[in-house]
N, C-alpha and C positions, 0 to 999 in steps of 0.2 A: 238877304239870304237868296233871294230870286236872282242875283247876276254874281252871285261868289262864284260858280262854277265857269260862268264866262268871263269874268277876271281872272280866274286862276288859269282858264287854260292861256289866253291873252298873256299876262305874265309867265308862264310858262316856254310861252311861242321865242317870246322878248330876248328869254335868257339864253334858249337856244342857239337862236340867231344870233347873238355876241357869243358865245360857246365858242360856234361855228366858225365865227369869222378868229378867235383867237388861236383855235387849234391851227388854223391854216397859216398863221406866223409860226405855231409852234412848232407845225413842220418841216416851212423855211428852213429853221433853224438846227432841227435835224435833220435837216437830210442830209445823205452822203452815198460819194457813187461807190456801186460795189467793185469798182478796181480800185480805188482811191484806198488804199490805207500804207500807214507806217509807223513808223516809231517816236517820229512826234509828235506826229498827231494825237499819237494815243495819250503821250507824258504831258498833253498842253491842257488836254483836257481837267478840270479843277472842279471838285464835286460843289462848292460853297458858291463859288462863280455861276457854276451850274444853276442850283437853284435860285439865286438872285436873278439871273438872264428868263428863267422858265415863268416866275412870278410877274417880271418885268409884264411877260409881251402874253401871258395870260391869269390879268387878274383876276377877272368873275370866276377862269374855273378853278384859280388855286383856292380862292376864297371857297367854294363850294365846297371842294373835296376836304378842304381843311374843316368846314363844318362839319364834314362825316366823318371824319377820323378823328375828328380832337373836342372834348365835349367842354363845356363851361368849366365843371367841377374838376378836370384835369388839368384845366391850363391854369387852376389857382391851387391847388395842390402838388403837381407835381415841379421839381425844379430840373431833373436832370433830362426827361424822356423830352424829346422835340421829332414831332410827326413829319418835319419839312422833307426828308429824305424820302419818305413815304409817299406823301403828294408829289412829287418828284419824278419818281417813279410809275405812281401810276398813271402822271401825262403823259411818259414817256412812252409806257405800252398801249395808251390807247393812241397817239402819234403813231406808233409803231401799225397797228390793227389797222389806221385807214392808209397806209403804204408802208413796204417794206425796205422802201430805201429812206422812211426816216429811222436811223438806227445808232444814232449815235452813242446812247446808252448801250444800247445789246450789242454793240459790238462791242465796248469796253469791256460789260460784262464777261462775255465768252471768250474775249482772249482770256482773262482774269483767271473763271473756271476751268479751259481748260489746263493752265499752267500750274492750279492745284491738283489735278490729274481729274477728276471728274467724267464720270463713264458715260457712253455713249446713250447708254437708255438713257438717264437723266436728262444729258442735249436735247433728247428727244422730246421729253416731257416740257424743259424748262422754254424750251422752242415753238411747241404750242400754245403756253401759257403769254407769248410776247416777252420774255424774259431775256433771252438770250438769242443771240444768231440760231441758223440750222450747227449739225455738225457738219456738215460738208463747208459749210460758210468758212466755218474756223478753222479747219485744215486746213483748207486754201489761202485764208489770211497769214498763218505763222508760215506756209510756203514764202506767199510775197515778205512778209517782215524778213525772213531769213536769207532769202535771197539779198535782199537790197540790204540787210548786215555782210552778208560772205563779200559783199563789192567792194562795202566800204572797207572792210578787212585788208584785199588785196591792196584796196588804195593806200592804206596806214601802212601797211608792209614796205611798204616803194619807199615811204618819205624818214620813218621811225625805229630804233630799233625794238625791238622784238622776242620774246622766247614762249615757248609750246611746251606745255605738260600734260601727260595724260594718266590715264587708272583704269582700272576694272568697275565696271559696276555692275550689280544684276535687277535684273528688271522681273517681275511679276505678271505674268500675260495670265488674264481671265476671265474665263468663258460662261456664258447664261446658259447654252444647252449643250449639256458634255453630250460627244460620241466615242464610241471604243479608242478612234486615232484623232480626237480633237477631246483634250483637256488642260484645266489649268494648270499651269509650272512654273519654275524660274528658268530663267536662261541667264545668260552673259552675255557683254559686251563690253563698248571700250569707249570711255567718255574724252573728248581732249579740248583742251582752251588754252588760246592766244592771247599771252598780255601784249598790249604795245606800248612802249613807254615814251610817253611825249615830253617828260622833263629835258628843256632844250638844255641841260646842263650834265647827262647820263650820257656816257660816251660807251656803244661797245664793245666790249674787249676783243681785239683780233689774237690768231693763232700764235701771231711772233711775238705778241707783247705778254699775253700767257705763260707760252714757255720762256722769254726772257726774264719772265718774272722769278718765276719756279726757280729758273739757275740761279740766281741773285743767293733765296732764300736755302738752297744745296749746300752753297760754299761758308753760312754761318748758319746753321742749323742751333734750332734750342736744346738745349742738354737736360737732365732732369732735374739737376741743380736750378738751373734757370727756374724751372717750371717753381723749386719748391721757395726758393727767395722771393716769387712776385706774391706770394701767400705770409710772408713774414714781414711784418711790420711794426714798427718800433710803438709806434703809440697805441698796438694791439697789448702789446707785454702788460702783465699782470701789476709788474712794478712801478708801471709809469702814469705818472698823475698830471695830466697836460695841462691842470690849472696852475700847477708851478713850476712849468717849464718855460727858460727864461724864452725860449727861443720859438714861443707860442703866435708870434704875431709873427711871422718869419712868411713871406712870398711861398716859399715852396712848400710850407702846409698850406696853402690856400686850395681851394677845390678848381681845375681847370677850368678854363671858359666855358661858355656855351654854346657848342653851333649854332652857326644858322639857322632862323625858322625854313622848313623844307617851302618851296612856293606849292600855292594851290590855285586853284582855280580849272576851269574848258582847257589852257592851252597846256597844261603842265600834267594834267591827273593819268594815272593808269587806265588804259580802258583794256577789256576783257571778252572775248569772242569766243561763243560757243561755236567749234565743229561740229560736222553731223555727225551722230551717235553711231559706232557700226558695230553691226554685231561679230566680233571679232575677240577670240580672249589670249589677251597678249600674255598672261601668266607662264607662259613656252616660250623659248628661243624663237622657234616657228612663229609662234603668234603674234610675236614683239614685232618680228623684219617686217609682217603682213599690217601690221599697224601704221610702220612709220609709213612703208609703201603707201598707205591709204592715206594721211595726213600730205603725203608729199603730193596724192595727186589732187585732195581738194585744195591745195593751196597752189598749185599750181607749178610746182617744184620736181617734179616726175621729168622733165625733158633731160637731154645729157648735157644739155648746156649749164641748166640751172642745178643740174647733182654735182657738176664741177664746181660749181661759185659755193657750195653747198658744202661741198668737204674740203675746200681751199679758205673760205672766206666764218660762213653760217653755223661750224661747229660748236660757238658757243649758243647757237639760239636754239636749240632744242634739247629740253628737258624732260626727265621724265618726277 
């Protein structure tokens, strides 16, 4: 009884000191410099991996916190709830509390929230709590992500072809403290996205092979006859019983082949680029020309060189 309390602080001291020494791998492991991010970084990231690596390189404190969060009688009654994401987390936010460039969680996080639209007060709150980046953080992050997307855009355009669709959308802007000429409202704007199509087997249609097409289909047009015979079919008729038709095993009732499997994979798939949103509503004549003008000049397509290759060469790659 007389030396419990200097045992206890002694092993107290003990676990500290291994505590200590494990958070400082744990923040090895995350840190990360605040210019440093992108797009794969972010997609390489793997939550299971994650806590595997977190336990790895600190076991005394996952074991701790797992004793606070997870009691005897849960982990032999429950089968589906598992605390791991939870300890998880909160190494990561105390990592995060003794430097702000271990963040590898909170930034994940905060891109995450704010692409579910998530409001500025919250950033605020979720920011103090060690939860997520600032909001200034995350703006400036989906800046660099977007930039170093709009690149690789321009570089896909050079090599693949290509087509551009856009729409109308309205956006909901809203404000915590109305004044007479600051309130909530909708507005418009005008959203647009680039596919590039990397199937090395998708060839794009030029201007001559379009209209020589057209002419071809001019000079033998379908009639409405045509239309109604491809709807009339002999083994439809009410009369006809194709279990005793001698001519049931016949090649040309067989069902046609099957194409090709499409290929998939990195070098074949469609990829998809979001342009910057502008507030622009093309629903108008006016608004329409002011759209493409704008799509012409983030892509790079506004010079008179490239509005000639554009209406000579490009007319089939813009869509709406």
């Amino acid at each position: 009884m007389g030396a419990s309390k200097t045992i206890t602080q002694f092993s107290l001291d003990c676990v500290q000191t291994v505590a200590n020494r494990e958070m400082c791998k744990v923040g090895q492991f995350m840190q990360r410099s605040p210019d440093e991010l992108s797009e794969e970084e972010l997609l390489a990231i793997k939550w299971d991996d994650l806590k595997q690596t977190v336990r790895a390189k600190a076991p005394t404190v996952w074991s701790l916190l797992r004793r606070c969060s997870w009691t005897v009688k849960q982990h032999k009654r429950n089968t589906m709830k598992d605390p791991d994401s939870t300890i998880l987390y909160m190494i990561a936010m105390a990592s995060f509390s003794r430097s702000n460039r271990n963040s590898l969680c909170q930034r994940l996080i905060a891109i995450y929230l704010k692409s579910c639209g998530t409001s500025a007060k919250a950033f605020d709150t979720l920011h103090a709590l060690g939860i997520t980046m600032s909001q200034k953080w995350t703006y400036q992050g989906l800046e660099i992500l977007s930039h170093r997307a709009h690149q690789t855009l321009l570089a896909d355009m050079q090599q693949y072809p290509w087509f551009l669709a856009h729409d109308n959308l309205n956006f909901r802007f809203r404000v915590f403290e109305q004044r007479v000429d600051h309130h909530s409202h909708f507005d418009s704007g005008t959203a647009g996205t680039v596919f590039i199509i990397k199937n090395p087997s998708a060839v794009p249609p030029t201007s001559a092979a379009f209209q020589a097409h057209r002419a071809v289909g001019c000079k033998s047009p379908l009639s409405s006859m045509d239309i109604v015979k491809l709807d009339m079919f002999l083994l439809d008729a009410p009369n006809f019983s194709f279990d005793t038709y001698s001519q049931k095993d016949s090649s040309w009732l067989k069902p046609p082949p099957r194409p090709g499997q499409l290929k998939t994979g990195a070098n074949t798939k469609t990829i998809q680029y979001m342009l910057d949103t502008v507030h622009i509503e093309e629903a108008s004549y006016e608004g329409n020309d002011r759209v493409i003008a704008e799509w012409f000049r983030q892509l790079h397509l506004d010079t008179p060189d490239e509005k000639k290759r554009t209406g000579q060469e490009r007319d089939h790659s813009l869509g709406r």
